[in-house]
MIZAPA-10710 format. One record per residue (C-alpha): x, y, z; chain; residue number from 1. Coordinates in steps of 0.5 Angstrom, whole numbers, plus 2048, in hexadecimal, padded with zeros to 3 digits. Example, Ala and Ser with C-alpha at 12.3 -4.5 7.8 and 13.67 -1.06 7.14 Angstrom:
2
- 819|7F7|810|A|1
- 81B|7FE|80E|A|2
This chain:
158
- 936|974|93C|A|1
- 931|975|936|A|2
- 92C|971|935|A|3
- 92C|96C|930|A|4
- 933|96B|934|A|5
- 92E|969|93A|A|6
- 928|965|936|A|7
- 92E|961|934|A|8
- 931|95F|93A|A|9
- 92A|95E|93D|A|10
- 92A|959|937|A|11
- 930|956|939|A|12
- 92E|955|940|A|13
- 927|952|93E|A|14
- 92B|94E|93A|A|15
- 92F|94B|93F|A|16
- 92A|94A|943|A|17
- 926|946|940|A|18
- 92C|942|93D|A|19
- 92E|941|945|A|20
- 926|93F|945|A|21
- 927|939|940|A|22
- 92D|937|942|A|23
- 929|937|94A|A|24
- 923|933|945|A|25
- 928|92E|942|A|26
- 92B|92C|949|A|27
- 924|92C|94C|A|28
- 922|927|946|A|29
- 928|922|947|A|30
- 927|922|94F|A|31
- 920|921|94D|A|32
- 922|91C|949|A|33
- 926|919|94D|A|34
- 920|919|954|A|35
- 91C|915|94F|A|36
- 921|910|94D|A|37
- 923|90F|955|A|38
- 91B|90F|957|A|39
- 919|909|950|A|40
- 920|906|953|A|41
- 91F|905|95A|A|42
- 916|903|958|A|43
- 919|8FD|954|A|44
- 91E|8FB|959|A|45
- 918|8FA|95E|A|46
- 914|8F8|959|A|47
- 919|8F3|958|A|48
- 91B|8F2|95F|A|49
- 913|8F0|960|A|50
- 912|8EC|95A|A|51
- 919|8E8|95B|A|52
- 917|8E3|960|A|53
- 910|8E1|95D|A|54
- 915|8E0|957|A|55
- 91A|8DD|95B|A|56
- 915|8D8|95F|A|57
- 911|8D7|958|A|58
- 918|8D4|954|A|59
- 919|8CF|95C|A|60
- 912|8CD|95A|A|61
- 915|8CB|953|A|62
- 91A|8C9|956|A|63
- 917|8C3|959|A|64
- 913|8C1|955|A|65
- 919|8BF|94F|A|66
- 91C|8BC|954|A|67
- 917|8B6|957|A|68
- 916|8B6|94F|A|69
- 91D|8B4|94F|A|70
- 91D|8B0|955|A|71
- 918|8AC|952|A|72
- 91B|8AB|94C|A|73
- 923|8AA|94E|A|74
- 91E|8A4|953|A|75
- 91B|8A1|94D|A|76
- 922|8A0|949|A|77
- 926|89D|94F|A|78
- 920|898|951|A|79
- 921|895|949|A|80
- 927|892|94B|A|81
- 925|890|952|A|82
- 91F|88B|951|A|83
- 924|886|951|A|84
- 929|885|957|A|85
- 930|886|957|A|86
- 930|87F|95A|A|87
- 92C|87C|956|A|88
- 931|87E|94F|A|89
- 937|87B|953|A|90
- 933|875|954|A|91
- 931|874|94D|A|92
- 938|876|94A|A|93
- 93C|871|94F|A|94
- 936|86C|94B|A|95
- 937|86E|945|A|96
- 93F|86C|946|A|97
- 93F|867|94A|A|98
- 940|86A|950|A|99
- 93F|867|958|A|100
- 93B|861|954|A|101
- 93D|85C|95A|A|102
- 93D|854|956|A|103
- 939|84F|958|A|104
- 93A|847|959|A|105
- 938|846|951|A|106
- 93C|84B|94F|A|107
- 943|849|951|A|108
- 941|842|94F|A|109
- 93F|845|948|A|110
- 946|847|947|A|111
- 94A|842|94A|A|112
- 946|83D|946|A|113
- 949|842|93F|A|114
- 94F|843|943|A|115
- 950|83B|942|A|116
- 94D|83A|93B|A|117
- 952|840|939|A|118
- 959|83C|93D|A|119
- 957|836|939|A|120
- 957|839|933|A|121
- 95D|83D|933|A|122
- 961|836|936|A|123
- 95E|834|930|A|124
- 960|837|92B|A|125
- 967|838|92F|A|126
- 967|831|92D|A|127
- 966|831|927|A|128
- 96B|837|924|A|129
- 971|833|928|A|130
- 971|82C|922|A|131
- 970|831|91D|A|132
- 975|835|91F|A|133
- 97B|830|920|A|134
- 978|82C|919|A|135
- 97A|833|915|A|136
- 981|834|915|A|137
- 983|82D|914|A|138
- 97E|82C|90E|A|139
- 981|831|909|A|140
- 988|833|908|A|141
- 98A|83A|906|A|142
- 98C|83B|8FF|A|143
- 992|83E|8FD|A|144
- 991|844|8F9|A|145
- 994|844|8F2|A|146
- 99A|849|8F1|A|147
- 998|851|8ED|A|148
- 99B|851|8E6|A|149
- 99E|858|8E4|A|150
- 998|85B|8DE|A|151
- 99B|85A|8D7|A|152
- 99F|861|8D4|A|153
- 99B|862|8CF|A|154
- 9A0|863|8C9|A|155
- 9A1|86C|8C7|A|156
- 9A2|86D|8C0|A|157
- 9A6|871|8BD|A|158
């Protein structure tokens, strides 16, 4: 072999070499990468696995806070309604209409007494109504009523 024939395959081994030393480069670079990314992954996992309890524990805190705040206001909007009693709005509402009042001797001799005085009226006046009402058809007769006369024709000219 001559020896530019040899320099170029010595050339040609040279460069494949260091073309497979890149290629090696690259996948050490991507599996560096990848070693770098798992160990920053797996610090914040537990990072967060320490930190998760403390977050989890500091929102319960919370938690119960709102919820007495809650509690106390659903407390003083049901206690508005509740100062009177449920028996205490029946008995006035039964009052208001009439309702379980029990009559006393003066009452039932009040309304006998209007009882009385309204028959005496009504007899009264029954009374009263009977002569008129027999005195009305013999005093007036009634009229006979004239015949209709026919509309004159006027007369058509011609």
């Amino acid at each position: 072999m001559s020896k530019d024939s040899k320099k170029s395959l010595q050339d040609l081994k040279d460069a494949t070499n260091h073309a497979g030393e890149v290629a090696k480069s690259i996948w050490l670079a991507g599996l560096g990468a990848y070693g770098r990314a798992y160990d920053e992954a797996h610090e914040a996992l537990e990072k967060a696995s320490k930190e998760t309890p403390k977050l989890f524990t500091e929102l319960v805190d919370k938690g119960n806070r709102l919820e007495t705040q809650a509690r106390a206001k659903l407390g003083e909007a049901t206690n508005i309604g509740k100062t009177i009693s449920i028996e205490e709005r029946i008995s006035k509402m039964r009052a208001s209409l009439g309702f379980g009042h029990t009559a006393s001797a003066d009452d039932l001799s009040r309304l006998e007494k209007k009882l009385d005085a309204l028959s005496k009226k009504v007899d009264a006046l029954s009374k009263a109504a009977k002569p008129a009402a027999e005195a009305a058809p013999k005093a007036a007769a009634p009229k006979a009523k004239a015949p209709r006369k026919a509309p004159a024709k006027k007369a058509v000219a011609k």
